[in-house]
N, C-alpha and C positions, 0 to 999 in steps of 0.2 A: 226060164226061172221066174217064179213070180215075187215080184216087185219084193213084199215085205221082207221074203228072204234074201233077197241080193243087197237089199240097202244096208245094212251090216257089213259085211265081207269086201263089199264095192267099195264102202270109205276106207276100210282098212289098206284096201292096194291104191285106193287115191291119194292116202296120204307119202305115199311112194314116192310119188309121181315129184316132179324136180321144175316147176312153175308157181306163177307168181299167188297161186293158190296155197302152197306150201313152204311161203318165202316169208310168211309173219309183215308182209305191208299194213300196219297199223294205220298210217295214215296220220300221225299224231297233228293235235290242233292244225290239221287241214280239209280243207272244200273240196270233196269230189268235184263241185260244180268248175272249182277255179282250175283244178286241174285238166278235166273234161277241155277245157277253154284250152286252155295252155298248150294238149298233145295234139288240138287240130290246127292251131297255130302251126307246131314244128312239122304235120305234115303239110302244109300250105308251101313252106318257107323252105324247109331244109331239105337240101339234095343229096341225099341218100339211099342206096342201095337195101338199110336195112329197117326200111320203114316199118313194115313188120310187127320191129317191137313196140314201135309208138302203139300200134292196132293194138296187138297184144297189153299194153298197159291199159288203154283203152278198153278193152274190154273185162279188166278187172274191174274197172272205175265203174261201169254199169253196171257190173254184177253188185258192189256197193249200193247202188240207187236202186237194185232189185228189177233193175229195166234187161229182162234176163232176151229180149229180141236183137235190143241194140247191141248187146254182148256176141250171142252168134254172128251178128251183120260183122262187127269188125275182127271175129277170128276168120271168118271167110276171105276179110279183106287180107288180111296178116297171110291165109293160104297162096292167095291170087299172087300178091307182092311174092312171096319166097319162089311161087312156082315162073314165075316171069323174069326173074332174077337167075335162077339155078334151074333152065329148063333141066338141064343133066346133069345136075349137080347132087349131092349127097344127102339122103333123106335126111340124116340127124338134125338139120336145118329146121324140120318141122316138130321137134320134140316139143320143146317147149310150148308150142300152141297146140298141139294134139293132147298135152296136157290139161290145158285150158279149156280144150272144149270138154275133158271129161271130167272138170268140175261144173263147167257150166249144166251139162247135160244132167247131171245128178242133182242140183239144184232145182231143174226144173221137173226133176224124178222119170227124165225119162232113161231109166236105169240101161236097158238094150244098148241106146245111144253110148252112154258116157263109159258101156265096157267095149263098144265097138272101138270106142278111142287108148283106150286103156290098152288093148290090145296091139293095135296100131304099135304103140309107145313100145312094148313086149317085144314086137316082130321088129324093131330099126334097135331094140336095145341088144339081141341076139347078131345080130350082124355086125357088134359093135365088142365082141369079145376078147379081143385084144389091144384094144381102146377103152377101156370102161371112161376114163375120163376125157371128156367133149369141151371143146374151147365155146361153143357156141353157151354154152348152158351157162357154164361163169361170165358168160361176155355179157349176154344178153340178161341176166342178173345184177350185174353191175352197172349198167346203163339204166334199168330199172330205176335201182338205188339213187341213180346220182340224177335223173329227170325226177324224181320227185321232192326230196329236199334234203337238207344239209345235216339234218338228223342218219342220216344212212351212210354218208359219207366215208366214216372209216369202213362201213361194210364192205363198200361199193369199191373203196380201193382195192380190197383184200380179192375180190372176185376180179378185178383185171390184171393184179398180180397171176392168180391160178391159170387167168386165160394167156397172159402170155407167155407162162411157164410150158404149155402144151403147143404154142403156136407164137412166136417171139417176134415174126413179119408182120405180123396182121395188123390194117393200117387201124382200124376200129376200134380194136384192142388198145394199140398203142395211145391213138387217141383220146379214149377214156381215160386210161391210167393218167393220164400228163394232166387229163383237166380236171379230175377230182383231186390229184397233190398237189396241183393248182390252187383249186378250190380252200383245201384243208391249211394250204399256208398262207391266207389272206381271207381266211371264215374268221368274222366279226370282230375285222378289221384289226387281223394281226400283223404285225410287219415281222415277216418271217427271214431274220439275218442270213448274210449271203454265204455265211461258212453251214448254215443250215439248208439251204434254199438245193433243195430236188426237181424241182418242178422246171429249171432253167433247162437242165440237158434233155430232159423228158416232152418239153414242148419241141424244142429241135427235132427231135427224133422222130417225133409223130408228122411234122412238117415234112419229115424225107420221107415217109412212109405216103405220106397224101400231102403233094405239095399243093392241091388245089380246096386244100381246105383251111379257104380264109376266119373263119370262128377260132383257130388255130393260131394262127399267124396274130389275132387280135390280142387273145390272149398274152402271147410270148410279149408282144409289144409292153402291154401293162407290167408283165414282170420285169420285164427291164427297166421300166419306167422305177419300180418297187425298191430296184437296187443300185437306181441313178444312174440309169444309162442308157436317159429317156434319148439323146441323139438315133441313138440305135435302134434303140424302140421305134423311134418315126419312119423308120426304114420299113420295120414290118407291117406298122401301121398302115403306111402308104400303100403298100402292097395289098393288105385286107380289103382296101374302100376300092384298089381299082378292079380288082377280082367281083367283088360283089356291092357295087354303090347301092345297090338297092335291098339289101339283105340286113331287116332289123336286130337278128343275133348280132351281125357284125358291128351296125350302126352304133349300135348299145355300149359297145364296150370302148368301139373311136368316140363316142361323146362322155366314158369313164374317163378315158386319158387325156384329154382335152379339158375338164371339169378339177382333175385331179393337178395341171399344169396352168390352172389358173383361168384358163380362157373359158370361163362360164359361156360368150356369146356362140363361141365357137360348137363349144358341145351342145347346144340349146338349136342350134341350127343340125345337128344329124339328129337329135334325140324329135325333134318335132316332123324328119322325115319317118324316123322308123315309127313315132306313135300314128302316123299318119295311115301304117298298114297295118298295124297292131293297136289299134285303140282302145281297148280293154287291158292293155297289158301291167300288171302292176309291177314291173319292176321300173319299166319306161317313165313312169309318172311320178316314182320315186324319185328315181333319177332326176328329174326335172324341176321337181321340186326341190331337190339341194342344192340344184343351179339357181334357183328365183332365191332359194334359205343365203347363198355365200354372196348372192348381189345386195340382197335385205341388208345383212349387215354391214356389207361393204356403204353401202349409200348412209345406214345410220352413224356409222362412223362418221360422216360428212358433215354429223349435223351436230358435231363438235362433244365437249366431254360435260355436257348439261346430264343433269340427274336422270337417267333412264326411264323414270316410272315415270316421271310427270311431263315431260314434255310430245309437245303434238309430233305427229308422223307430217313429213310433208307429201305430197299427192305420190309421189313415184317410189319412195318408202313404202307408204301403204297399199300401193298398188301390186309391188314385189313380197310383203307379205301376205297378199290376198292369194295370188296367185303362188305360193308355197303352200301356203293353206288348201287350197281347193287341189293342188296334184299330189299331196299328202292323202288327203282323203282320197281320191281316184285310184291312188295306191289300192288302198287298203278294202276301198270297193271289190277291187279285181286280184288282190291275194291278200287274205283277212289272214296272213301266218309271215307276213313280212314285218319281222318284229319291229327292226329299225326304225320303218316308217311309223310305226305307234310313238316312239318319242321323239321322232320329229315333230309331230303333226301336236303332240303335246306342247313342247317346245315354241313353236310358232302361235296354239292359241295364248297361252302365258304373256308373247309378244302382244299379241292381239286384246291384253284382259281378259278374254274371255276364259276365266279359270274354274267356275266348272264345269266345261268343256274340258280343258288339260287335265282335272281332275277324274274325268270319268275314264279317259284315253288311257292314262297313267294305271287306273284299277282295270283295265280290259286286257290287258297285255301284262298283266302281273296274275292274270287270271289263268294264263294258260301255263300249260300243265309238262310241257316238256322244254321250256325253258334251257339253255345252255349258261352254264357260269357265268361264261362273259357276257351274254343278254340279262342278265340279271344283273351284275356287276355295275352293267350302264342303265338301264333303271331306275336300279337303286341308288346311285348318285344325283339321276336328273330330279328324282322323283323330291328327291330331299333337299336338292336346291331348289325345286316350286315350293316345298314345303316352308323351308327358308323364307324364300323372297318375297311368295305370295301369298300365302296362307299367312305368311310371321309366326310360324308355330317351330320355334326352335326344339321343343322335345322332340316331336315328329321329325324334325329334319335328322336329329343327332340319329335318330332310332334307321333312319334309312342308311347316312353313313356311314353309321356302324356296320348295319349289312353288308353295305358295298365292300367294306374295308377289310372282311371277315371273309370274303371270298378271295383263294388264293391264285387266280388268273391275276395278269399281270396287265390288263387294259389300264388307258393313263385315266381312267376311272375312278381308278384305284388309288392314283396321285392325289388326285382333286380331293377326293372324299378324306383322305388324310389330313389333307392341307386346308381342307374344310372343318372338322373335327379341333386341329390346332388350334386354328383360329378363334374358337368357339370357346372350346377351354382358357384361350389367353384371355378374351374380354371376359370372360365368368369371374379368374382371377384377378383381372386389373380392379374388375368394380366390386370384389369383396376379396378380401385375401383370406379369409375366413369359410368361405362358399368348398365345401366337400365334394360341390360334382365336376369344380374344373377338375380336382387333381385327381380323381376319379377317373375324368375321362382322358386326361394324358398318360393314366395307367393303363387305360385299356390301348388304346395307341402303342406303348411301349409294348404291353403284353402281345399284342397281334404280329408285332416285329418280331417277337423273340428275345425283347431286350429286359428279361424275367428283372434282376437286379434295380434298375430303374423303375420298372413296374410296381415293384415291393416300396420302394422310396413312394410311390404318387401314392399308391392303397391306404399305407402307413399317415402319411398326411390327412389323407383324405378321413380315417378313421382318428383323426386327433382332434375334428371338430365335429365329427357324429358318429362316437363312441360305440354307437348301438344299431347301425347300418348292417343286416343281415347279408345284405349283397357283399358289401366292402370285405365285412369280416370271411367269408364265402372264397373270393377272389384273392385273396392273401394268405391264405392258408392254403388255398389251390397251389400257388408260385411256390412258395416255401417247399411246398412236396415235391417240387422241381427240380429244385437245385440238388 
C-alpha cells in the first residue's frame, strides 16, 4: 500500500487499539522530564516481575518529547522483560506494547511497521475469543493511572476493580487496587473515618497475595497509624525496613510514620538514607522539608510569645528555616506539580520576609490549571492569611477567604478561613457599628452555611447603612427567593 493511502484507514484501526496511546494521558500541569526521572527510578529500585509497564510508560513519555528512538529502545525493553518473565507464557502479555509500537511506528510514518503491529494485536485478539476481556489490559492501565499522578486516581481504581473482576488472585492486581483506595482516602490530606476506611482490609489482602511486598506493608502501617492504631502499625512497619532497609519507596513512607508520630529526628534519619539513592526525588525533599518546617516551629515556640514579626530568629531557628526552605525548593526542582510543596515553601519564605518570593510561589500554583477543591481550598486560605499578615491588605485577604469558604470540601481549611472571616467582620463592627461590610460579610458566612434566615438579618443591616449597595440589595433578594 502506498503510504498516503494507508495513513487514513491505519489511524482509524489504531485508535482500536487498547494502549497508553488510546488512554487520553493528558499529562495535566506535569514534566515529561520529572516523569522520565521518576520511571527510571522505579526501574532501578523496585523488584518486580512487571517492569514492562514502567518501559511502556516510558515510552509514551518519549513519544511526548518526540524522541521517537528512545520510545522504540524501551518497548523493545518492555518486549525483553515480558518474554524473560513468560518464556511460555500467554501472548496477551504483549498487547498492550504491540499496541504501542503501532502508534509509535505511525508517528514515525513508517506505516508497514505500525500495521505489522496492528496485526500482531488482530492475530492474539482471535485466539482470544472467548475471553474478549483481558486482566492484563485494565491491570496495566490502572498502574499507568496511579504512577503518574493523583489526577487519574479514581480512573486507576476503576481499572483494577475490572481486573480483579476477571482474575481475583492476582497479587498485582490486588495490590494496586489496596494502594490507590489507599491513596484516594488520604489524597490531600483527608482523614478518611474508620466506618469509611476500605483500604484497611484491602492492604491485608494484597499482603497475602505477595507477603514480600514491603511498599505494602509500609503502607498498611500508615493506615493504622491514620486510625490510631499506630502500636500495630509498628509491627508492619518493622517488618517493611527489615525486608527492604535499603529500598527508598519504603524509606519514604517509615520516615511519613515517624514524622507524623512526632519523631521529626527519627524520620530525617531514613528520609536522608533514601535521598541519598534517590537525590532528585521530590517527594523525599518534601518530606524533609516538613521535618526542618515542624522543628522551625517547634524551636520558635521556644523563644517565648514575643511578637512574631519583629523579633530575631536565633542561629538554630534560622538555620531550620533555611533548610525547610532549600528542600521546599528541591522539591519542587524535581516535581514542579507537587502542589503542597508550593505552599509550603510559600509559607516558609513569609517566615523568612522574603514576601515577594511567597508572593510569586502563591501565583505559580494558582496558576495551574487542573487543580483539586481541596488544593485550592488550601491555597486559598494561606494565600489570604499572607494577604493579611503580610501584605496588610485586608480586602484581598477577605477575597481569598471567601474563596476558600465557598468551596465545599471539607479540609480544616475551611475552618480557618471561617474563623478568619468572623474575626474580621467582628473588628469591622467593634470599630464602626455603622460600617455595612461587617454585617455584609457575616451574611455571606451565614449564607455559605445555609443558615438563609440569619443571612437575611446581616443583608438587611447591612443595607440600612448603604441603602443603595447593588450587591447587598442583589444577595437579599437572592435568599428571599429561597425560602
Amino acid at each position: 500500500m502506498a503510504a498516503a493511502e494507508s495513513a487514513p484507514s491505519l489511524k482509524l484501526r489504531l485508535l482500536q487499539l487498547k494502549c497508553h496511546f488510546t488512554w487520553k494521558l493528558t499529562l495535566k500541569d506535569m514534566d515529561p522530564e520529572e516523569i522520565e526521572e521518576r520511571m527510571y527510578n522505579q526501574l532501578t529500585f523496585l523488584v518486580t516481575k512487571n517492569k514492562y509497564m514502567v518501559y511502556n510508560i516510558l515510552a509514551y513519555v518519549m513519544h511526548l518529547k518526540k524522541d521517537y528512538t528512545k520510545a522504540v529502545a524501551n518497548l523493545q525493553k518492555a518486549e525483553e522483560v515480558i518474554k524473560e518473565n513468560n518464556p511460555d507464557g500467554p501472548d496477551h502479555k504483549y498487547l498492550v506494547t504491540y499496541g504501542n509500537y503501532a502508534w509509535i511506528f505511525y508517528y514515525l510514518h513508517q506505516y508497514e511497521d505500525s500495521q505489522k503491529y496492528i496485526d500482531k494485536v488482530d492475530q492474539i485478539n482471535k485466539g482470544l475469543k472467548d475471553t474478549p476481556d483481558i486482566s492484563e489490559i485494565y491491570g496495566e492501565k490502572g498502574w499507568a493511572l496511579l504512577k503518574l499522578c493523583g489526577y487519574y486516581y479514581e480512573e486507576a481504581k476503576l481499572c483494577f476493580q475490572k481486573a480483579l473482576e476477571l482474575e481475583p488472585e492476582d497479587p498485582e492486581w490486588n495490590t494496586g487496587y489496596a494502594t490507590v483506595v489507599y491513596r484516594l482516602e488520604t489524597m490531600n490530606g483527608r482523614q478518611c473515618p474508620a466506618s469509611e476506611c476500605k483500604s484497611l482490609d484491602l492492604l491485608k489482602r494484597a499482603i497475602e497475595k505477595n507477603p514480600n511486598d514491603a511498599v505494602v506493608k509500609a503502607l498498611l502501617a500508615l493506615k493504622l497509624q491514620d486510625l490510631k492504631r499506630t502500636d500495630e502499625g509498628k509491627k508492619y512497619l518493622e517488618e517493611a525496613i527489615k525486608q527492604a532497609p535499603n529500598l527508598p519507596y519504603v524509606l519514604r513512607y517509615v520516615a511519613k510514620f515517624y514524622r507524623r508520630a512526632r519523631m521529626e529526628d527519627e524520620a530525617l534519619r531514613h528520609l536522608k538514607t533514601a535521598v541519598d539513592l534517590i537525590p532528585n526525588s521530590g517527594f523525599l525533599h518534601h518530606q524533609i522539608g516538613l521535618c526542618y518546617k515542624r522543628k522551625y516551629y517547634n524551636s520558635k515556640k521556644q523563644l517565648g510569645n514575643r511578637n512574631i514579626y519583629s523579633r530575631q530568629l536565633d542561629q538554630e531557628s534560622y538555620d531550620l528555616l533555611q533548610n525547610a526552605i532549600f528542600h521546599f525548593k528541591k522539591a519542587l526542582e524535581s516535581k514542579k506539580s507537587l502542589v503542597y510543596a508550593y505552599t509550603d515553601l510559600a509559607n516558609m519564605y513569609c517566615e523568612a520576609k522574603e514576601y515577594q518570593k511567597a508572593e510569586d510561589t502563591f501565583e505559580a500554583v494558582l496558576a495551574f490549571t487542573s487543580l483539586s477543591d481541596e488544593e485550592k481550598q488550601q491555597i486559598y486560605y494561606h494565600y489570604g492569611h499572607f494577604k493579611e499578615y503580610c501584605r496588610r491588605s485586608q480586602s484581598e485577604a477577605i477575597h481569598y477567604y471567601k474563596m476558600s469558604l465557598q468551596i465545599t470540601s471539607t479540609m480544616r481549611e475551611k475552618e480557618f478561613s471561617e474563623s478568619a472571616l468572623r474575626r474580621i467582620s467582628s473588628k469591622i463592627i467593634r470599630n464602626n457599628r455603622q460600617d455595612p461590610e461587617g454585617f455584609a460579610l457575616l451574611g455571606f458566612i451565614h449564607k455559605t452555611n445555609g443558615e438563609r434566615n440569619d443571612a437575611i438579618d446581616c443583608f438587611e443591616k447591612a443595607l440600612r447603612y448603604d441603602p443603595h449597595n447593588a450587591e447587598y440589595v442583589s444577595e437579599l433578594c437572592e435568599l428571599k427567593l429561597m425560602i
